[in-house]
Each structure stands twice: as C-alpha cells, then as structure tokens.
C-alpha positions in Angstrom: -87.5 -46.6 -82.4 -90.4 -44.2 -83.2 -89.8 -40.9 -84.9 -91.2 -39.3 -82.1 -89.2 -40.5 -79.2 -86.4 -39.8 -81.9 -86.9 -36.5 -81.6 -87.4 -36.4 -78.2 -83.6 -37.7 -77.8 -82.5 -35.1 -80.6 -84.3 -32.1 -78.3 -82.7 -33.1 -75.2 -79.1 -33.0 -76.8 -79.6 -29.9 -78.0 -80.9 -28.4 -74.9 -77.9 -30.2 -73.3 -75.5 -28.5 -75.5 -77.4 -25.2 -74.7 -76.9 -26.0 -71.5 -72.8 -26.2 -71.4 -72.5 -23.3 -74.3 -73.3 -21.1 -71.3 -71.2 -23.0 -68.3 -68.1 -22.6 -71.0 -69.1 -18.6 -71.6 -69.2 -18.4 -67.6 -65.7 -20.0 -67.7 -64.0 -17.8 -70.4 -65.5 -14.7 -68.5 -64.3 -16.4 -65.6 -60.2 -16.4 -67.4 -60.4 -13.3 -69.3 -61.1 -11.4 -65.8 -58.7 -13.3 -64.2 -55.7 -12.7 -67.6 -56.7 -9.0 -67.1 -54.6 -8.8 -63.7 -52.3 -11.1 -64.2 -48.8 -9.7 -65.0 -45.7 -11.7 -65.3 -43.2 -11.4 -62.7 -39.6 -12.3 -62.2 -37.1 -11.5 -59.7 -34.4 -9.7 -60.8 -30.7 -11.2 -61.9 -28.1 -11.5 -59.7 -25.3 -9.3 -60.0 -22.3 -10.6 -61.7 -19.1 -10.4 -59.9 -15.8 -10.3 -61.7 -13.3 -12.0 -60.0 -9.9 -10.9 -60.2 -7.2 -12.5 -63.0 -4.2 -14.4 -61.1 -1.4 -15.2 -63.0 0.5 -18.7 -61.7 4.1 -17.7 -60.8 6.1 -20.9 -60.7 8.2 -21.1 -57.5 10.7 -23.8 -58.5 9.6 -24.6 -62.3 7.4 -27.1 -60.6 3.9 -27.8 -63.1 1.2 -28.7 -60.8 -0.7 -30.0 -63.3 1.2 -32.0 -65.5 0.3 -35.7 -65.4 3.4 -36.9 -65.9 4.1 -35.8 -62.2 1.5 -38.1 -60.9 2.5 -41.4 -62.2 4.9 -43.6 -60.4 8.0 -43.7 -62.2 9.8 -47.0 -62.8 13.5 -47.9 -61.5 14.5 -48.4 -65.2 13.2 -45.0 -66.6 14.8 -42.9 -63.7 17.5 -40.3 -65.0 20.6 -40.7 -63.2 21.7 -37.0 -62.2 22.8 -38.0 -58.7 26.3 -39.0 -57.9 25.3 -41.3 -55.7 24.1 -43.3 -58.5 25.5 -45.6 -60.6 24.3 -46.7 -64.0 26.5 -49.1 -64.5 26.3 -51.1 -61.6 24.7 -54.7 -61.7 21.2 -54.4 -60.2 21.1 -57.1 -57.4 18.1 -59.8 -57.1 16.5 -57.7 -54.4 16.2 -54.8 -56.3 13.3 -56.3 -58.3 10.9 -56.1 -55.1 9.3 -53.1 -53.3 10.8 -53.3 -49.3 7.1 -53.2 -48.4 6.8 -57.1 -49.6 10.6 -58.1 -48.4 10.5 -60.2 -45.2 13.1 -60.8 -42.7 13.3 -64.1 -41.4 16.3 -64.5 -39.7 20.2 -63.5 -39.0 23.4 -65.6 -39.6 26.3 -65.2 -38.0 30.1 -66.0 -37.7 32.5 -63.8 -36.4 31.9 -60.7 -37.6 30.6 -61.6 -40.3 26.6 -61.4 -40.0 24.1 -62.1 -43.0 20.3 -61.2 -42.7 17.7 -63.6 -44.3 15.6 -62.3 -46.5 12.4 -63.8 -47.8 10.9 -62.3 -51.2 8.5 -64.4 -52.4 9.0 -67.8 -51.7 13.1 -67.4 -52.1 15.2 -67.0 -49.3 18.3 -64.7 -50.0 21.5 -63.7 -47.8 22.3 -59.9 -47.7 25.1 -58.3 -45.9 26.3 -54.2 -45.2 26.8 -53.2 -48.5 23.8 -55.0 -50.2 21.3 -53.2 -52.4 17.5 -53.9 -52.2 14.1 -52.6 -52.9 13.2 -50.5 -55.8 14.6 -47.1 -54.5 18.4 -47.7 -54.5 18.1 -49.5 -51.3 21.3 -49.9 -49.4 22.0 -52.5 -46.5 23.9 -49.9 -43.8 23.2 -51.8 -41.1 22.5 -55.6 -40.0 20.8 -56.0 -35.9 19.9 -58.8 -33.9 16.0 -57.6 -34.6 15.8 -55.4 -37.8 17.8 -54.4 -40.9 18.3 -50.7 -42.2 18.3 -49.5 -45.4 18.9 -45.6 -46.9 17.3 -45.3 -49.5 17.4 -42.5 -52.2 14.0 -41.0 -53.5 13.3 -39.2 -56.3 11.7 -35.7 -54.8 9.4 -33.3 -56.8 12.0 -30.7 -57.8 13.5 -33.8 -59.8 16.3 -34.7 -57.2 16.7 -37.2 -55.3 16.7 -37.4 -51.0 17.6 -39.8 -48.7 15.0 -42.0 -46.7 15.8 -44.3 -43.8 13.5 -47.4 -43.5 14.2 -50.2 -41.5 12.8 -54.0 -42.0 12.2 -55.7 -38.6 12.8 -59.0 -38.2 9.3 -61.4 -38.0 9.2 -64.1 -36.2 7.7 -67.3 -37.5 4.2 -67.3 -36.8 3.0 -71.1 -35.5 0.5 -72.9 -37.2 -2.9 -73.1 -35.6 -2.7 -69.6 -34.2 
C-alpha cells in the first residue's frame, strides 16, 4: 500500500467521524428537548382502610383452629366420659374393622335364635343382638332377613359422644362371569 492511498483512507475516516459527531449532536439536542418536558408522573396511593378489630368469643370452648381437632382419633385413645362406655369390657373381633369394609353375607337361623354372617376380610364371623362391631362402639340391636343394624356412639365436637344408626345390608353373592 502507497502512502498516498494511505492517506486517502486516513481522510475519509476522519471525515466519516465528522460526519456522525454531528448526527450524535442532532441526537442529544434531539433528548435534552425532549428531558425538558418530561416530568415523572404517578397516580396517587390508594387510600388505606382500617378494618375493624373482632375479638373471637368462644361459644362452647370449641378452638377452631386447633389441629388436634382435625385428626381422626383412634378407638384406643378415646376418653371414656360416657356411661354408656365401658373400659373394661373385652373388645370383640369385629371391633378392629371400620363398618364401611364389614360385609354381610348371610343369616342363620333356629328358633329364635338368628346369627348374621359377617365377612371382614377373608374371615367369616357369627354375630347376634348384643354383639359389638366396627370402630365406633358398634352395637348389634337388631338382626333382619335383608340387613343388620347397629347404634353406634360418636364422638361429637363438644367432646361428647351421640348416637348414630347405620345399618349393613345384606349382599348377595355376586356370580362369576358377570
């Protein structure tokens, strides 16, 4: 490369350079006339309302929000404060179930003596009037030719205990193929 076409390239840089140093003045004109109206704006805050302070009254010393009121309690960690209860009776096979997975399967009968079948599991038991089963204090009251009820006693909220009456109908054995 010649000196002269060397400076030829060094000359038209320069004038290139001239060129933009006046687009870029043009451009900061440009902002500073725009920055001169601009103001920041905001909408104003929203008014704070103060709600008023409510104290919880308890109705019955119920705590809505104690945890230990959610759980399911267990047969074995239920206090006994009912009459109807009684600690110191021998729990009965059928206790250990919930009703919801006992099965009836069948009466038996002599006299007036009748038995209902119960299936719990893969066991078959024999329950008459007087029986307990299920885990809520489950007692046999009365044995038909179709179903089998039981009153029950249920803990409540208030820490008592309330009857329920459920009643197991009998199921028929279902064929195979269907």
């Amino acid at each position: 490369m010649n000196k002269s076409a060397f400076a030829l390239m060094v000359l038209g840089c320069a004038a290139l350079m001239a060129g933009c140093d006046s687009e870029q003045e043009d451009i900061i004109k440009w902002m500073g006339e725009q920055a001169a109206g601009m103001r920041g704006a905001r909408e104003p805050s929203p008014e704070i309302r103060i709600f008023p302070v409510v104290d919880y009254a308890a109705v019955i010393g119920l705590e809505p929000f104690n945890a230990a009121r959610i759980e399911p309690s267990k047969p074995e960690k239920r206090s006994v404060n009912d009459p109807r209860l009684d600690p110191d009776r021998q729990r009965e096979p059928l206790e250990a179930y919930p009703v919801e997975s006992l099965r009836m399967v069948g009466i038996l009968g002599k006299g007036k003596s009748i038995h209902a079948l119960i299936q719990a599991d893969k066991s078959l038991y024999q329950v008459r009037v007087g029986n307990f089963m299920g885990r809520d204090y489950g007692k046999v009251i009365a044995i038909n030719q179709d179903s089998l009820e039981l009153q029950e006693l249920v803990e409540d909220l208030n820490e008592g205990w309330v009857e329920r009456a459920t009643t197991v109908h009998l199921q028929e054995r279902q064929e195979a193929g269907r």
